[in-house]
N, C-alpha and C positions, 0 to 999 in steps of 0.2 A: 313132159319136158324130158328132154335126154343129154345126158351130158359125155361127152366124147373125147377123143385126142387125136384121134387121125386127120391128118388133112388132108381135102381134096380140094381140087381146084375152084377157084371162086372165093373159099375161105380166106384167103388175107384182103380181099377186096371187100368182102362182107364187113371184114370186122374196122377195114380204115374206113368206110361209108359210115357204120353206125358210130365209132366215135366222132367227126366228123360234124354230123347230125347230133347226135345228143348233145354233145360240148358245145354246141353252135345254140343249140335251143336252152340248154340247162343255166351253161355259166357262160355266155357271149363270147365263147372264144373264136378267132375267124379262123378263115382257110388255110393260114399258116400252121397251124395246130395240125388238119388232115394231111398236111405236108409233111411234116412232121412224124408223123404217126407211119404214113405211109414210108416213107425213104426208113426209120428203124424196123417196121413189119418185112422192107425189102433185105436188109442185110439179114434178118434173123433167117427166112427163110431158105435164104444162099447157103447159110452155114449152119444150118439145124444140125443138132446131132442129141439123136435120141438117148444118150448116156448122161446129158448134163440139160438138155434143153425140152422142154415142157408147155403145149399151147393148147388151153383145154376151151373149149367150143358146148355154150347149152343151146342148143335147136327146141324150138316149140313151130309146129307146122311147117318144118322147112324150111322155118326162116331162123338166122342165127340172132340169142336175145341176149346171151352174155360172150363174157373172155376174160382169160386170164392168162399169164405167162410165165414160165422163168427161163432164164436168159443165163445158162452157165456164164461163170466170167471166172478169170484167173486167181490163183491161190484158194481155191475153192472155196468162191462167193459165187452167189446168185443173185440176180435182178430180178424184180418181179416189176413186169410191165403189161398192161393191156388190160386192167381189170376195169371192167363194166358189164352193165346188166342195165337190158332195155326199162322204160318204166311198168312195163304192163307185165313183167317175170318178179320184181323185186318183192322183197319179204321171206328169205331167208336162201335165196341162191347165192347171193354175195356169199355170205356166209362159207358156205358151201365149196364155193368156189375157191377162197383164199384158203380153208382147211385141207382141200386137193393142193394145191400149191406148196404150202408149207411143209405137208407129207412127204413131197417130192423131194424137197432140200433138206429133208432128214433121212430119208433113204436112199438118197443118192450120195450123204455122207458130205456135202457141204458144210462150212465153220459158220456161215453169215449168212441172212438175205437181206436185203435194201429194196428202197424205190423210191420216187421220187413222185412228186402229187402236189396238188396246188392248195391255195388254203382253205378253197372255198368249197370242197369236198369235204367236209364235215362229217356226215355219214362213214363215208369209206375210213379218214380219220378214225373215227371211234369203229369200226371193224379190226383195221390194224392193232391199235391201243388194246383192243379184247383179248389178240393175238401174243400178245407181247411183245408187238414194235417200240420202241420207242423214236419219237422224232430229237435225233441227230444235227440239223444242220436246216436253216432257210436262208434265203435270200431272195429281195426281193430287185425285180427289174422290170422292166417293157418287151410282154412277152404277148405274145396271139391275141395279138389286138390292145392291149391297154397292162397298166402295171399291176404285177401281180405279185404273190409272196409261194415262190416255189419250198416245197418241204420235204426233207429229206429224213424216210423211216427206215432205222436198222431194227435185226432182231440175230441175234447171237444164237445160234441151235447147239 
């Protein structure tokens, strides 16, 4: 397994395919979701800037199994978006992954991180919660397919 930052081309395709695919097989979210995913993977990558913004990529045989993101935003917050991990990597790269992430918004001197997640990630939940997110803020509504309870987790660095 190798876990990376650079991006080369095909990477943001990879990574809206596999969420896409997992979230379609995991928790029945439809197409609207890879819609979704892809048009925010579109803007992040217009306006990447290596000083605040953060897209970490795990490859196992060349093919991509995880992601994770952060997404400088104004008054120095960050979003953390994109995190997943194929089923066949899981058991401690998640892990892994949001500890890279975190790292980043404390040394790149960020106030805050956020994200937002659905209710039925459980797992990732209690990942956050380990982290010291606290969930902030839900609501629910008629969202990728059927009604959902979206959640919203801060952590104050």
């Amino acid at each position: 397994m190798q876990l990376r930052t650079t991006i080369k081309p095909g990477d943001i395709g990879a990574v809206i395919r596999l969420h896409g695919i997992l979230y379609a097989q995991e928790y029945q979210l439809d197409q609207t979701f890879e819609g979704y995913v892809a048009a925010g993977m579109g803007e992040f990558i217009k306006t990447y800037n290596p000083a605040t913004d953060c897209l970490w990529l795990a490859e196992k045989d060349d093919q991509i199994v995880g992601s994770i993101a952060i997404v400088g935003q104004p008054n120095r917050m960050a979003q953390l978006r994109w995190f997943l991990v194929h089923p066949d990597a899981r058991g401690g790269l998640g892990r892994e992954l949001l500890r890279a992430a975190v790292q980043f918004c404390h040394d790149h001197a960020f106030k805050s991180v956020f994200l937002w997640t659905v209710s039925e990630l459980h797992v990732a939940a209690h990942l956050y919660t380990q982290a010291g997110f606290v969930k902030t803020e839900q609501k629910t509504h008629h969202i990728w397919g059927k009604e959902r309870t979206e959640e919203r987790y801060d952590l104050v660095l």
